[in-house]
VMD Tcl script that draws the C-alpha trace (Angstrom):
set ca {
  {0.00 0.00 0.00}
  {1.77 3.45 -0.61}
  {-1.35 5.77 -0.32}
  {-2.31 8.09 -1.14}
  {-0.59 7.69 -4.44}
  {-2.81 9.78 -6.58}
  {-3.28 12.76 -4.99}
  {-1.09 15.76 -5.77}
  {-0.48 18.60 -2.86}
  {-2.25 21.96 -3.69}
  {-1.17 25.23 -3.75}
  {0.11 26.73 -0.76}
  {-3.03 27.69 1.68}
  {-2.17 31.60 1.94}
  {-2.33 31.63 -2.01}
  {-5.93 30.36 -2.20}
  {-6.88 32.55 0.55}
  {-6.31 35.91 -1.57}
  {-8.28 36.35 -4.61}
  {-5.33 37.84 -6.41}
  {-3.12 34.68 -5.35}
  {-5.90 32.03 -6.51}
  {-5.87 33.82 -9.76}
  {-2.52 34.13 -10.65}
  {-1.95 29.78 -10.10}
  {-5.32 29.18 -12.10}
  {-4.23 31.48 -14.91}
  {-0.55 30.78 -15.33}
  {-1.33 27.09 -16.57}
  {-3.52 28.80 -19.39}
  {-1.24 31.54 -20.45}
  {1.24 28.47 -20.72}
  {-0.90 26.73 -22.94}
  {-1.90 29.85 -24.79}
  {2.31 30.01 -25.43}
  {2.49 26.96 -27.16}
  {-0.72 27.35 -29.13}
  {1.15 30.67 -30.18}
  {4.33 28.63 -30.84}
  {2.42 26.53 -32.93}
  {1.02 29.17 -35.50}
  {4.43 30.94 -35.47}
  {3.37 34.03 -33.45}
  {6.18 33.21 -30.66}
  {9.84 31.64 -31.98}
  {10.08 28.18 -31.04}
  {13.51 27.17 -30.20}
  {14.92 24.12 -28.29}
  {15.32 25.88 -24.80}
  {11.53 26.88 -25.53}
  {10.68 23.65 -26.13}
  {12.31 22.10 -23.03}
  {11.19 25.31 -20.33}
  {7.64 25.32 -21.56}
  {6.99 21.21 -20.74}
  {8.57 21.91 -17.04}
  {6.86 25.13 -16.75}
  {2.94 23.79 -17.69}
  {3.70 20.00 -15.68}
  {4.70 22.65 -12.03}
  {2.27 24.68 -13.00}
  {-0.34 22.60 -13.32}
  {0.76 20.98 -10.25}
  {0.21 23.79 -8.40}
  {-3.52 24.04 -9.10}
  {-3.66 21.28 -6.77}
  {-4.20 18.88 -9.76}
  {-3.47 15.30 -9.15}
  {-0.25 14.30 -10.48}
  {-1.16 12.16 -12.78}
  {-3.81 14.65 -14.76}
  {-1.03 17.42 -14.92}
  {1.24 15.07 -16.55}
  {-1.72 13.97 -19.22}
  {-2.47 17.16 -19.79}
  {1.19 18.41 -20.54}
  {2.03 15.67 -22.43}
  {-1.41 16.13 -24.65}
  {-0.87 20.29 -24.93}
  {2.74 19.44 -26.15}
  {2.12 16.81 -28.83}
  {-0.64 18.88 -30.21}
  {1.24 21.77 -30.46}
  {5.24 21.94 -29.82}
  {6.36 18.38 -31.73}
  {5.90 16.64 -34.92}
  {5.18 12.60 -33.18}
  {2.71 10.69 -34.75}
  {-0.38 10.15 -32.91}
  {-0.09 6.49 -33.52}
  {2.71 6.36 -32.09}
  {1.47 7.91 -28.93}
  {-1.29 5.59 -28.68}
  {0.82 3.00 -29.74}
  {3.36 3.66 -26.53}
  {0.39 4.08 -24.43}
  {-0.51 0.54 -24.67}
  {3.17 -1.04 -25.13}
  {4.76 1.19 -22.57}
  {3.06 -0.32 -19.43}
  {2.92 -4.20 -21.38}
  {6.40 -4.60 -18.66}
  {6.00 -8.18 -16.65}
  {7.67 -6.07 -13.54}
  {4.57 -3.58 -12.99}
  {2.32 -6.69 -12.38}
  {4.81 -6.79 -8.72}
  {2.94 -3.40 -7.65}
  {-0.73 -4.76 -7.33}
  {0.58 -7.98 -5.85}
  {2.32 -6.58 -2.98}
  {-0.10 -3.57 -2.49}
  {-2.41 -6.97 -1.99}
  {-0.21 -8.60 0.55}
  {0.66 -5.40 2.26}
  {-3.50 -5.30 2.98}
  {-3.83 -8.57 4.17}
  {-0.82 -8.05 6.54}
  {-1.65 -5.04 7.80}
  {-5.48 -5.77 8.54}
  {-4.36 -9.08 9.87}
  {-2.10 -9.80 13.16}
  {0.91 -10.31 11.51}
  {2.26 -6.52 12.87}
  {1.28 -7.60 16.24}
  {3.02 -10.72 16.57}
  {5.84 -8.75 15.05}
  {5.75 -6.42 17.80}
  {5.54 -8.68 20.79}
  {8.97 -10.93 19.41}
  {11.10 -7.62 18.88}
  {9.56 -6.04 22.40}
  {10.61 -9.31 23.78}
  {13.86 -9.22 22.05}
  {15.05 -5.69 22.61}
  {12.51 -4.29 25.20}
  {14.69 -4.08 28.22}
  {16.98 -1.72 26.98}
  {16.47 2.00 27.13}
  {13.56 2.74 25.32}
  {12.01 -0.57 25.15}
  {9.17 -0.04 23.19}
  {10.55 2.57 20.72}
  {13.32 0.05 19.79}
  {10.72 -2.75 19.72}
  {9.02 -0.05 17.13}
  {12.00 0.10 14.97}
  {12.91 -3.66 14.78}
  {9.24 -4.36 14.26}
  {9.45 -1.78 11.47}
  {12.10 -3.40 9.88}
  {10.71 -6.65 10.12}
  {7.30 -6.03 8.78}
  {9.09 -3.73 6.05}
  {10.43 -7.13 4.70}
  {7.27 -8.26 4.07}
  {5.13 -5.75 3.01}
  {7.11 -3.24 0.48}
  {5.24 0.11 1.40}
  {6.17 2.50 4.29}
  {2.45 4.03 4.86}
  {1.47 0.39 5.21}
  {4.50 0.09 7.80}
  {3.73 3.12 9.75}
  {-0.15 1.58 9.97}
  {0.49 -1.26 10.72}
  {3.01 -0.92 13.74}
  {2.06 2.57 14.69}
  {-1.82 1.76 15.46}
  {-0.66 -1.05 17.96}
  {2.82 -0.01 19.35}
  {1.63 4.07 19.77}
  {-1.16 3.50 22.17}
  {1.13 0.93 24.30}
  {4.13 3.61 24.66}
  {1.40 6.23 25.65}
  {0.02 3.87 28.52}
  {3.79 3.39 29.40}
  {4.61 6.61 29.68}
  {6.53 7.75 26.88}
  {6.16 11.07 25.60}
  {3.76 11.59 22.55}
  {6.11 13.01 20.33}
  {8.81 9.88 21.63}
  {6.65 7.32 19.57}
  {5.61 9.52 16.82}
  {8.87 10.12 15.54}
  {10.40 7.35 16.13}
  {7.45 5.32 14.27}
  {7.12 8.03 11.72}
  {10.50 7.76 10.51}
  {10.90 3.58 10.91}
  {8.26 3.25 8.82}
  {9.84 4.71 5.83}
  {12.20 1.27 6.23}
  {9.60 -0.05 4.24}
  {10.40 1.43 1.06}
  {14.12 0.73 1.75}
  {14.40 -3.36 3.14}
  {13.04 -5.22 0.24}
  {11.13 -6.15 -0.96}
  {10.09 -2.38 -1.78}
  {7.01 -1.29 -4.81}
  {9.29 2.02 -4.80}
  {11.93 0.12 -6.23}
  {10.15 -1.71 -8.69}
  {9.05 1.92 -10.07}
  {12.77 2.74 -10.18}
  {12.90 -0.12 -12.47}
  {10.11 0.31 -14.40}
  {10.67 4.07 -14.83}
  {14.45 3.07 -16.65}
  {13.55 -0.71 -17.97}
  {15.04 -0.72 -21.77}
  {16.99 2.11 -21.19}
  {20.89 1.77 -22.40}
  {23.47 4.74 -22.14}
  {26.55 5.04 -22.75}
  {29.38 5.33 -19.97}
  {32.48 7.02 -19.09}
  {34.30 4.25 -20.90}
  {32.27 4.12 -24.22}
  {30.47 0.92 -23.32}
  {26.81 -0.09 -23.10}
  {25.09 -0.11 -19.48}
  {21.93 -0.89 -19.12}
  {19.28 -0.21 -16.19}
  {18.97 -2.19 -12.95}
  {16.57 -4.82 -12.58}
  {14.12 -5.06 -9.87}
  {16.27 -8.25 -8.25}
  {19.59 -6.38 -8.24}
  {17.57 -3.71 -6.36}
  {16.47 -6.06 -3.64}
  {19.69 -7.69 -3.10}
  {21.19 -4.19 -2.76}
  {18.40 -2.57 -0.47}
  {19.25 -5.70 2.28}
  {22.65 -4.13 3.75}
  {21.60 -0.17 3.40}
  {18.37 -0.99 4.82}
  {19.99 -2.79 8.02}
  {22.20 -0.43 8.22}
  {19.71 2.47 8.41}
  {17.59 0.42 11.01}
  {20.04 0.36 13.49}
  {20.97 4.18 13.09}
  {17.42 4.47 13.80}
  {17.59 2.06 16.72}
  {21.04 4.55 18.31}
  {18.80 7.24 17.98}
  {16.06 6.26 19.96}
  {18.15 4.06 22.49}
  {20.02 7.59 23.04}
  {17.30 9.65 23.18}
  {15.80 7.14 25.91}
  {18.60 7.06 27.79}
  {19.31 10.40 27.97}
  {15.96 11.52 29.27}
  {15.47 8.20 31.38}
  {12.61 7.07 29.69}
  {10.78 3.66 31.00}
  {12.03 -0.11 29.62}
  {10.42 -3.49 29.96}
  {11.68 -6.26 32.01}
  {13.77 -8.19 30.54}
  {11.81 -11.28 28.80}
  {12.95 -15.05 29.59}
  {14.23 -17.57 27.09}
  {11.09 -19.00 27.35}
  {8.96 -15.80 26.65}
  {10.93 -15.25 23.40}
  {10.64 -18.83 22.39}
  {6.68 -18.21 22.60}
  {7.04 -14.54 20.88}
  {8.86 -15.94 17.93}
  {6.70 -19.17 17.91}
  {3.70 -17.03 17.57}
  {5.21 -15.07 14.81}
  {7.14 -17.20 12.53}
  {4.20 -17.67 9.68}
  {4.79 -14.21 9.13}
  {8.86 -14.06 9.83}
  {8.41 -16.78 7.15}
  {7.34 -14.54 4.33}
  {10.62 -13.06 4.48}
  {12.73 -16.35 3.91}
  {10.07 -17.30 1.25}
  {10.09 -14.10 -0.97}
  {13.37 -12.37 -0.38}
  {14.96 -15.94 0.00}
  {13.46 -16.74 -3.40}
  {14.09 -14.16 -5.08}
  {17.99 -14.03 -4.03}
  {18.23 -18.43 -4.93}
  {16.47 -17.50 -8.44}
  {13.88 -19.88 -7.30}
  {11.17 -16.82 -8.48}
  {11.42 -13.56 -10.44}
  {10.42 -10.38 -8.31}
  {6.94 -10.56 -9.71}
  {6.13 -14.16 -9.07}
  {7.72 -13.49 -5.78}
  {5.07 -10.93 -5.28}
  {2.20 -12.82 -6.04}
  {3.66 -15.72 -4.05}
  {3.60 -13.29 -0.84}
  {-0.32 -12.18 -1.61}
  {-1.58 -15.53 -1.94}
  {0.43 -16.40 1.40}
  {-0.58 -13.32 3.42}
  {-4.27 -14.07 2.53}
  {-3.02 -18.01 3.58}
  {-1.90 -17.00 6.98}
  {-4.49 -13.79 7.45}
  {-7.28 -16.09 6.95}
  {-6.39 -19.86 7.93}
  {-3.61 -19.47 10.12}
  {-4.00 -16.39 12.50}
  {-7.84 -15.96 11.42}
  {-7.29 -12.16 11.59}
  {-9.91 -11.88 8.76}
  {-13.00 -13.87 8.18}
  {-13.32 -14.55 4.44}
  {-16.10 -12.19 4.63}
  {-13.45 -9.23 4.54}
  {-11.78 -10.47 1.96}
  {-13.74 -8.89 -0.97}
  {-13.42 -5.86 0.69}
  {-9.52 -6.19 0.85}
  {-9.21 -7.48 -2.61}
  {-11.57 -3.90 -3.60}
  {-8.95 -1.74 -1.37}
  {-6.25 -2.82 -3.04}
  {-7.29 -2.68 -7.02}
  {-8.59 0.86 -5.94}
  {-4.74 1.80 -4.68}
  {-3.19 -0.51 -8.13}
  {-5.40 1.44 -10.20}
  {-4.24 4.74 -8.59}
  {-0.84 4.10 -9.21}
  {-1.58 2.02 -12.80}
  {-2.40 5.38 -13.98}
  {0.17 7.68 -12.59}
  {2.52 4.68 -14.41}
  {1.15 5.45 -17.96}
  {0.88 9.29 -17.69}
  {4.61 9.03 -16.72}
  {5.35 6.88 -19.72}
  {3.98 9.16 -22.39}
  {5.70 11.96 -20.48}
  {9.02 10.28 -20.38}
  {7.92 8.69 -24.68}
  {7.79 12.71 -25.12}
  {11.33 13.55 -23.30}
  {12.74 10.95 -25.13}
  {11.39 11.80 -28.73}
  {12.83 15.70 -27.64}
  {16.49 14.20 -26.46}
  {16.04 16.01 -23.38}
  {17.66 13.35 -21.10}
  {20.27 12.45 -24.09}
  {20.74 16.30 -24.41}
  {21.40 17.30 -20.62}
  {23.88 13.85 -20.33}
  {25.89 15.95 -22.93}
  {25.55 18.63 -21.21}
  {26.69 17.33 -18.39}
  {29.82 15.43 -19.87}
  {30.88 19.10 -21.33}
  {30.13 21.23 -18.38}
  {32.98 19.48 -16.29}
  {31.21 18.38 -13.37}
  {32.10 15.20 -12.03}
  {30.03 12.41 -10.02}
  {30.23 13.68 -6.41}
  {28.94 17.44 -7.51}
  {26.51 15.77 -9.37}
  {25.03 13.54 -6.57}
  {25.26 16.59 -4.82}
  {22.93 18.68 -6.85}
  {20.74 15.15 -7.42}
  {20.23 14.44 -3.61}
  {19.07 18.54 -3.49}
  {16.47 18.30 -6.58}
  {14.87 15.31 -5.09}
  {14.70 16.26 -1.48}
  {12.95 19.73 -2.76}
  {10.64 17.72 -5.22}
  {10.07 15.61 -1.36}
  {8.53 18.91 -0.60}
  {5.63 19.02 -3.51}
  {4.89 15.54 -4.57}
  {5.10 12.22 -3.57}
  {7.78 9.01 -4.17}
  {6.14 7.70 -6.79}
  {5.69 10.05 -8.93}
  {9.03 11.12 -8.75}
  {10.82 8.28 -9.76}
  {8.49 7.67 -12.48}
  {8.88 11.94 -13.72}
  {12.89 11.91 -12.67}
  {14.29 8.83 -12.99}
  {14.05 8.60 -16.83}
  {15.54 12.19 -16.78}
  {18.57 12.23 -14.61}
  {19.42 7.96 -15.40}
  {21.73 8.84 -18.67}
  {23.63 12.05 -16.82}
  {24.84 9.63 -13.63}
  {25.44 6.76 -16.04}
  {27.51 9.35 -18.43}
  {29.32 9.98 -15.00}
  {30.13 6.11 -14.40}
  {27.54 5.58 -11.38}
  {26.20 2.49 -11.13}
  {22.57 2.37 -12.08}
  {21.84 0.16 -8.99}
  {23.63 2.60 -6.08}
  {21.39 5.45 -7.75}
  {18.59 3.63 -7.66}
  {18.93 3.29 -4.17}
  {20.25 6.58 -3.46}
  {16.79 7.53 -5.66}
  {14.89 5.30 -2.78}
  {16.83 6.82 0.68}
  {16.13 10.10 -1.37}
  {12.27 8.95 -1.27}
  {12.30 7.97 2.26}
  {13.33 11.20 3.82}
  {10.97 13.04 1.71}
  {8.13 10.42 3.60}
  {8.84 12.07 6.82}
  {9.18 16.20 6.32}
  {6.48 18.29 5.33}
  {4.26 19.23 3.72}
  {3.75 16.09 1.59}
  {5.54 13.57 3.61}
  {2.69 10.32 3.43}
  {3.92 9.25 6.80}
  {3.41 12.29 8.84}
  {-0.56 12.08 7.90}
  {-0.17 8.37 8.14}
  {1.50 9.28 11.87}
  {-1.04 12.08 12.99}
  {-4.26 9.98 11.94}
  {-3.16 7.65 14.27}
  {-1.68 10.17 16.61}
  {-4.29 13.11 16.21}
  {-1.21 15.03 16.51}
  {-0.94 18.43 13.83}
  {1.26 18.36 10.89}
  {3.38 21.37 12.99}
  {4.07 18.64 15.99}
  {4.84 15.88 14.26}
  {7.60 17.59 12.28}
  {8.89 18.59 15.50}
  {9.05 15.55 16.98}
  {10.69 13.90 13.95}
  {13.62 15.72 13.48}
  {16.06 14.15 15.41}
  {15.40 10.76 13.53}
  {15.18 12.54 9.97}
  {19.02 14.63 10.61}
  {20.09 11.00 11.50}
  {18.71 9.72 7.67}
  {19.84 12.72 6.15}
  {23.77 11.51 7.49}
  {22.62 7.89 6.52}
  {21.50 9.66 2.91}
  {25.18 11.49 2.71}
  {26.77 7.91 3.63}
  {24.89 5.87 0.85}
  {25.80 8.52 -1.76}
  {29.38 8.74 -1.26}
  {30.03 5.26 -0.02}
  {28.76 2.63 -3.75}
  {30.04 -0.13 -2.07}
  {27.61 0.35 0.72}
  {24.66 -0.81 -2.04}
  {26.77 -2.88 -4.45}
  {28.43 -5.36 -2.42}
  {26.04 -7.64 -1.81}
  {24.96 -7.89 -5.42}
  {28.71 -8.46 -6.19}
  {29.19 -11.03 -4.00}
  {25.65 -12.96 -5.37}
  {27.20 -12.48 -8.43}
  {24.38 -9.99 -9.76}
  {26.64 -7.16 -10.99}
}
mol new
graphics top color blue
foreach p $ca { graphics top sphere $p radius 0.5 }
foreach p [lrange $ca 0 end-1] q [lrange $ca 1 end] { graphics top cylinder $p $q radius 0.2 }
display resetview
């Protein structure tokens, strides 16, 4: 589940509120399009730079109508083709259809299944009682107990809303009634959820890898490199993932024990023989996909419709969480949230068919190779443009808008298209967790009933800690790579 995937954020709330304001955002999209009907009939000179500024200019400013995400990138893509370019409408229609015919897209509605069944189920509470038994006697028992249980249920569920759900409706109200402060648990959930996105197996990453699939650029070196695939993603989201976990964990076991906050007793042998007893159908899931996946035993996308059709196994037989009577009204959920993101997918194809048939990304790699900057500036500026896009839209869309775009200028650099793919994903996961579009902070204060104000302010100490985890992965390729390397994947 990675809702809500459709919805774009509006204009800022002081701009509606003057007349003046609310007029200049409605407008500027149709003086825009006015432009490139004027373009058209040779009234306004139509050069390349034109060309390029007015598709970015009408997508942001349509955006900022408040229009979802993917409308504004219809809509550009439509006022372009019938006015600023010379495609064939065949061929349009013909990339509609073809461009979203990938076997890897039929991963997202299987695991936005399984994520439903797992979170409506007790699989997350299970989760929750093995790592409190495990790790609840240190300082801050049941905010570590949060971030292991994150982690965990992140391997088996491959959205971070769903994470932050799932683990933040039962663990929240038990810190409360312990004594923890509100803002303890809400940013240390808050922020473990986005682990979801990052341990695989991870529907951001498979977007990654749709968003690039067939692409081939050229390196440093002259030769052919071609984009990731959605395995050598999840092989290389294990170690970063992990390792981001237990920066969470230091965190909030130093925030606890600097302010003395309460911890469990420590749990017997026995107790955490029953904890894990209790939850190993669900620890299970993990061997079975990821394991799978990693043998070659499955492909990604029969891996993902292996875990729906063993969520609704355990959901419903095993744990009988959910009487069969629900299920319909799972199965309905989810299509809703596939078809959501379905159609953000094929907006973003025509709009990256259209780049393409410009040269924009081909153009800018150039640009890039002759402007002198090398792969550590370049990051640089990357890990800025994404974190700021964090600010106006949401993960998916901006892999599926940016990934096509910026793919051929780090591969012109020599980066490895799996470490920026990751990178892409830590990228994603901060932008989760800071206003004022982060899903996880309205995930958090719907559970909370804490404001959007408060729950940034009780985040922050866990988001500067993955903003040095999101300096680490982009300076440190061996961080995401090895583990591919030694599978023998790269």
């Amino acid at each position: 589940m990675n809702a809500p995937a459709q919805i774009a954020p509006g204009a800022p709330k002081e701009a509606w509120g003057s007349p003046r304001g609310g007029l200049l955002i409605i407008g500027a999209p149709v003086l825009l399009a006015l432009a490139c009907f004027a373009a058209k009939f040779g009234i306004l000179p139509v050069g390349d730079s034109f060309r390029v500024g007015m598709i970015f200019a009408l997508l942001v400013a349509l955006m900022l109508t408040g229009m979802p995400i993917s409308i504004a990138l219809g809509l550009t893509v439509m006022t372009f083709l019938f006015t600023l370019t010379t495609v064939p409408m065949d061929s349009v229609a013909l990339k509609l259809f073809t461009g979203i015919e990938k076997f890897e897209i039929m991963a997202i509605p299987f695991f936005i299944l399984a994520g439903n069944f797992l979170t409506h189920g007790g699989v997350a509470r299970r989760m929750i009682n093995f790592a409190s038994a495990m790790v609840g006697h240190w300082y801050g028992g049941l905010g570590l107990a949060g971030v292991v249980a994150c982690a965990l249920f992140a391997a088996v569920s491959g959205s971070s809303p769903a994470t932050v759900v799932a683990i933040g409706s039962i663990l929240l109200p038990a810190m409360a009634r312990q004594g923890f402060p509100q803002r303890f648990g809400a940013g240390v959930i808050t922020t473990s959820g986005a682990l979801g996105i990052l341990i695989p197996p991870s529907i951001v990453m498979v977007m990654y890898a749709v968003a690039t699939s067939g692409m081939v650029v050229q390196g440093p070196d002259g030769k052919a490199v071609t984009s990731a695939s959605v395995g050598q993603l999840f092989v290389a989201g294990v170690i970063p993932g992990l390792m981001l976990a237990a920066f969470l964990g230091a965190t909030t076991f130093y925030r606890a024990w600097k302010n003395g906050y309460p911890r469990l007793e420590k749990a017997s042998l026995g107790e955490r023989w029953r904890t894990f007893r209790e939850s190993i159908w669900g620890l299970a899931l993990i061997v079975i996909v990821i394991g799978g996946i990693y043998t070659g035993a499955f492909t990604p996308t029969e891996a993902a419709a292996m875990s729906a059709v063993y969520s609704f196994f355990i959901t419903v037989f095993v744990y009988k969480d959910m009487k069969l009577a629900d299920v319909p009204r799972t199965l309905l959920s989810s299509a809703n949230m596939s078809a959501m993101l379905l159609y953000i997918i094929t907006n973003a194809v025509l709009f990256s068919f259209l780049m393409t048939s410009e040269q924009i990304p081909q153009a800018m790699a150039a640009w890039i190779g002759d402007s002198g900057f090398n792969w550590i500036t370049f990051l640089l500026v990357v890990n800025i443009l994404l974190l700021l896009a964090g600010n106006v839209m949401e993960p998916s869309s901006i892999v599926l808008i940016m990934a096509p775009i910026l793919f051929p200028m780090a591969v012109k650099l020599g980066i490895d298209p799996v470490h920026f793919g990751i990178l892409i994903v830590v990228n994603m996961e901060v932008g989760m967790c800071h206003p004022p579009v982060g899903l996880n902070l309205y995930v958090a204060s719907g559970i909370t009933k804490m404001g959007i104000t408060e729950l940034t302010i009780a985040v922050w100490p866990w988001l500067l800690t993955m903003l040095v985890f999101l300096v680490i992965v982009t300076y440190w390729p061996g961080l995401s790579l090895w583990l591919p390397r030694t599978l023998g994947m790269l």
